[in-house]
N, C-alpha and C positions, 0 to 999 in steps of 0.2 A: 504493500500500500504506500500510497504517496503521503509523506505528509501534509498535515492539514495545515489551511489558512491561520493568521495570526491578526492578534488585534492591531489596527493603525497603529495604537498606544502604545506595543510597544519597544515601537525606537524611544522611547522613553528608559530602558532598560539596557541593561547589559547581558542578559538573557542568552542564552546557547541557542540561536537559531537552528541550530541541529537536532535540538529535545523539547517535545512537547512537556512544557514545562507543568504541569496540574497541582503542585502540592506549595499553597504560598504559604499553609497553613503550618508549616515545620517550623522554617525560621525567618521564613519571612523575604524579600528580595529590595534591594537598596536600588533605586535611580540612579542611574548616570551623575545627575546634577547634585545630588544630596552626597556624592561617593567625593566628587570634587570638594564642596564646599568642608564634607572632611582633611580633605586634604590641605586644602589652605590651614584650617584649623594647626590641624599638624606642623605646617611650616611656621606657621606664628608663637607655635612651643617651640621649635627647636631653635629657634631664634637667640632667645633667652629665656628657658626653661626659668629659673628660679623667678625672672620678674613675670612673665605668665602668672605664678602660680603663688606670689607675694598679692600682684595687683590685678590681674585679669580674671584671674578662677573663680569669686567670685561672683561678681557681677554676670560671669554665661551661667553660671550655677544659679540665678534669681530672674535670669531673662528665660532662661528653660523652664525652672518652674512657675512661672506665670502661665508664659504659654500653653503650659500643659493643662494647668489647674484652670485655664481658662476651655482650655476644649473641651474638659471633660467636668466642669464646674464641680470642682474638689475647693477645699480650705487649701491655700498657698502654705500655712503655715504648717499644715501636717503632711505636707508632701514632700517624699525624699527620693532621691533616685537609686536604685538595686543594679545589679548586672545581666537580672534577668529574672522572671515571675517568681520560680522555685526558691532564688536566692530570700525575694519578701516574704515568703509563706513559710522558710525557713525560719527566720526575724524575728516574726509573729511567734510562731510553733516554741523555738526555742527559747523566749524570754516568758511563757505561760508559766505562772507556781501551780504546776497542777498538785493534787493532794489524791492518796491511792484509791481508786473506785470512783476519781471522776469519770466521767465521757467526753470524745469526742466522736463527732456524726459525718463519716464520709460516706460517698455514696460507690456502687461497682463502678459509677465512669468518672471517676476521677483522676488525673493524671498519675502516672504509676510513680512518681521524683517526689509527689506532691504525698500520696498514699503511702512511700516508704517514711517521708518523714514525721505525719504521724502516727505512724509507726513505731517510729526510732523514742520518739517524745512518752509515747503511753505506755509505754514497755518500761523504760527508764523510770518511770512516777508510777508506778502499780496501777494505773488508768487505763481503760479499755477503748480500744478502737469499736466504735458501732458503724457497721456496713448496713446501708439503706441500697436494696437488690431492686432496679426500677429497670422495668422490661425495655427492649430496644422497641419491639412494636407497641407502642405505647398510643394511648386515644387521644389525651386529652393532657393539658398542662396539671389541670386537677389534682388528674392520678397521681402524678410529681409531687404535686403538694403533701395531700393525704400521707404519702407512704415517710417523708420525710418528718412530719409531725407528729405521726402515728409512733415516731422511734424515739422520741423526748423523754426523758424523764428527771427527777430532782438533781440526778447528778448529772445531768450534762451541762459542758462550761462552756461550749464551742462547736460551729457546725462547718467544716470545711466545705462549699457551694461554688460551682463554677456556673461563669456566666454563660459559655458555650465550653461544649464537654470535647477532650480533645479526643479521644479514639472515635465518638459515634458523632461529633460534632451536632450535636441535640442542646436547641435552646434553650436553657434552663429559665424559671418564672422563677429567678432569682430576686426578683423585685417583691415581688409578696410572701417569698421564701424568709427575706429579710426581716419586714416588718413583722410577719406571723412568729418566728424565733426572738426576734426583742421584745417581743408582746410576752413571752415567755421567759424572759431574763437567759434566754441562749445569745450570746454574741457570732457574730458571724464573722467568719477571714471570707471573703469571695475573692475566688482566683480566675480574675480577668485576664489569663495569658490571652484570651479570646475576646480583645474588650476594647479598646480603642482604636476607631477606626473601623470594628467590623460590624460594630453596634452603637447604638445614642447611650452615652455612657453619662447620667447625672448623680455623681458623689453626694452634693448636699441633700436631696430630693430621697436618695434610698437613705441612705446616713449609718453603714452598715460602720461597724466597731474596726475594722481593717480589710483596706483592699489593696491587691498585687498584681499590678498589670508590666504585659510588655509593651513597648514603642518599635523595638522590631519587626513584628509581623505585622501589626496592619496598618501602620504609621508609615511603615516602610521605612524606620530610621535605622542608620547602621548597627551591628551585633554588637549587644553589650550594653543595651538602652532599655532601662526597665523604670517603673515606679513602685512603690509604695507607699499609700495615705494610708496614716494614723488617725483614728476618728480623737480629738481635743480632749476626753477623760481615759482614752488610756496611753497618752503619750509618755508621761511619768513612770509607765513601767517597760517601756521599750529600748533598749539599747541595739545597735548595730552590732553585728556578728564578729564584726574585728573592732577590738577597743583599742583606740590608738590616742594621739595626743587628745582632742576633745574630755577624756573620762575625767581630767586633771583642769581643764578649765572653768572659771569659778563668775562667767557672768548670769545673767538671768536665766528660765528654763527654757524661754524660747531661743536664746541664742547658741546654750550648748545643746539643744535639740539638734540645732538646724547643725553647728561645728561637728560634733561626732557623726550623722549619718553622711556631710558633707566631704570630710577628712577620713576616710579609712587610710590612709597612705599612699605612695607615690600609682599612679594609676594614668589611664590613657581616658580621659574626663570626654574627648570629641563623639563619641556616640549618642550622647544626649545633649552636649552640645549644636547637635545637627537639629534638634526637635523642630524648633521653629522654621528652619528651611524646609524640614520634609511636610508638617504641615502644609505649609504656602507654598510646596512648589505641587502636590498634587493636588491640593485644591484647585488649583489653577488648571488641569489638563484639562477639566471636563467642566460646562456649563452647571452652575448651580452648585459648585465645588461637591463636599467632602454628603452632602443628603442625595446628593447624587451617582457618587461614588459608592454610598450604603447599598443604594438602592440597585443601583445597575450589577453588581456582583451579586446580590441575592439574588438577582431574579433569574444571570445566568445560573447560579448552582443550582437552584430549583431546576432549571428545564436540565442542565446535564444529568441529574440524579433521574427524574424523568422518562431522558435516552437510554442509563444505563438501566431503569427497572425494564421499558420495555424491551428491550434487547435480548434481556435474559429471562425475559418472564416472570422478574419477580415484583411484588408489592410495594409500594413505597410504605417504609415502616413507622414514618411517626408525622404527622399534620404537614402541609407545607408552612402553617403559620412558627415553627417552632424551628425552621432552618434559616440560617443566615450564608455567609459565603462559602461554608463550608459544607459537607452531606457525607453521608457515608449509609453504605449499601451492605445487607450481607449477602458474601457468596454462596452460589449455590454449590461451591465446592465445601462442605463443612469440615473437612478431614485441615486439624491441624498439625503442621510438619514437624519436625523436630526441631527444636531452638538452635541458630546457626548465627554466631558473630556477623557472618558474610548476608544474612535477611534471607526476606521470605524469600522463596522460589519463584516464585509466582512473580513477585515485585520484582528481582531479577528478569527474569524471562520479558517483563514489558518493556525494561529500560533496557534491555542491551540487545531486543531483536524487533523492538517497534519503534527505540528511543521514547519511551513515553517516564516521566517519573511524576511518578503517583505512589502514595503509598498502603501498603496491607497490615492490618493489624492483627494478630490472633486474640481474643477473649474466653480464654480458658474456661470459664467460668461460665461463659453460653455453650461454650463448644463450639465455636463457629469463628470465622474469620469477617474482618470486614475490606471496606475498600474505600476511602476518602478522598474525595476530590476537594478541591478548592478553587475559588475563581479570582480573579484581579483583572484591573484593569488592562492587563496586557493579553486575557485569555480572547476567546472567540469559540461561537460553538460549536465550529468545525473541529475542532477538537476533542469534543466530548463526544461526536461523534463517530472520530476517528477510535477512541479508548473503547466505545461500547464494542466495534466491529471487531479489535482485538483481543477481547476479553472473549467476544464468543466464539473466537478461534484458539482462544488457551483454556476454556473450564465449561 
């Protein structure tokens, strides 16, 4: 087969013209222009590293979090930036005083990085992980609801809640998820690795107790560009994972808030740096910027998901109101392979005999595999096209 058409968009990318690219949902893919305007970054350090980092660091460190706190209308003052989602949820997890026979509530589609480390946390404090098991063919947002409240009790201190789930890429009604567990004195960590950018993300408006998002994947800012906001009553118990100069300085609580998660040590700060150019340089590709860009990726992932049920005959398994730019299918091949450093089989076989990279996940725990697409604005649907006819030539 030929490969398929590509979006006008995107000469905006640096993109392997050779690979149909389908997974923006891993780590995300950097513009041309934002890749540059790192680079300047960079030669303005090396310039003179020490005065950058005396007189300049700073100020892009409060021009970024505005920016940010302003896209995603967060408190400026509880916003810090991480090196990546797992790194916040980390933050959060490890500064909790849990006490033996608390709870914490994750659910089966939780990131596996996100699931070891409360893991690591409840094991360590005699507190138990509670698993909330919510079908992949799912009806209704409801159902979501129900099964996660149904699983509360006096001792649970924390409900780990992603905004969009990373294996079945499933919309979570994280927004009433929130309010309904504060209603109950559960606080919530939601892990927006899936959150800005791919969705209308309002911090003040939910007001969940801490949220962990990336700027990598749907900001499109280079690797290494994360957040974390602190909701204003539990910033007093938070510190940064690496204690470095800040734990020693002695101004008010907003200022060593801001110096410790600001100052971990000497670092490569241009990744979030970039925030406000990758903002404003993709708002700008497309008419009506960034509700336009929501818009137009969901509506491709919807119809790819779509090509790939009908292709293979199978059902679409959960609402189209509850998918965003992401979708994920299960195969009709259920048979999980054996665990291999080198990945699936399958996933191999697409990328090195169709060029396609997309990716397969196994789910142990359904017994079945899935298959996740994602869209950007560099994709087109001749692509999704091109994946269905593939797939029904490998399963």
């Amino acid at each position: 087969m030929n490969l398929p058409q590509r979006s006008s968009l995107s000469k905006y990318w640096q993109l392997d013209e050779n690979t149909v690219f389908l997974n923006h949902g891993s780590f995300g893919a950097t513009p041309t222009e934002v890749l540059k305007k790192q680079g300047e970054y960079r030669q303005k350090i090396e310039k003179d590293p020490v005065k950058f980092f005396e007189r300049d660091y700073i100020g892009y460190w409060k021009e970024s979090i505005l920016t940010l706190s302003k896209f995603i209308n967060a408190d400026p003052e509880g916003l810090v930036f991480v090196t990546n989602a797992t790194q916040g949820v980390n933050t959060v997890l490890k500064n909790l005083d849990l006490k033996r026979g608390d709870k914490i509530i994750v659910t089966d589609h939780t990131y596996q990085a996100c699931r070891n480390t409360v893991d690591f946390v409840t094991k360590s404090a005699g507190a138990e992980t509670v698993v909330v098991e919510i079908p992949f063919n799912v009806k209704s947002e409801k159902e979501i609801i129900d099964l996660i409240l149904n699983s509360v009790c006096e001792r649970t201190v924390l409900a780990l809640i992603d905004t969009v789930t990373s294996p079945t890429g499933m919309k979570m009604p994280f927004e009433e998820i929130i309010n309904k567990l504060e209603k109950e004195n559960v606080d919530v960590l939601l892990d927006a690795a899936h959150g800005a950018g791919l969705i209308e993300l309002d911090l003040k408006k939910m007001n969940a107790a801490y949220v962990a998002g990336n700027c990598h994947k749907w900001l499109c800012t280079p690797k290494g560009s994360a957040f974390l906001h602190i909701r204003g009553d539990k910033k007093k118990d938070m510190r940064p994972l690496s204690i470095s100069h800040g734990a020693s300085f002695e101004g008010n609580a907003q200022d060593k808030f801001e110096f410790e998660f600001s100052w971990p040590g000497t670092y490569d700060p241009t990744s979030w740096m970039c925030i406000p150019k990758s903002i404003q340089h993709m708002e700008e590709m497309v008419d009506n910027g960034w509700n336009e860009i929501i818009r137009r990726n969901r509506k491709l992932a919807i119809k790819g998901r779509r090509i790939l049920c009908d292709e293979l005959g199978i059902k679409v398994p959960f609402p189209d109101e509850m998918v965003t730019a992401i979708a994920s299918i299960e195969l009709p091949d259920k048979e999980i392979p054996p665990f291999s450093i080198q990945g699936d089989p399958l996933h191999n076989k697409l990328l090195d005999e169709y060029a396609i990279q997309v990716p397969i996940f196994p789910w142990e725990a359904h017994n079945t595999r899935y298959i996740r697409i994602s869209s950007q604005l560099y994709n087109h649907i001749d692509e999704y096209e091109y994946l269905a006819k593939a797939l029904n030539e490998c399963v």
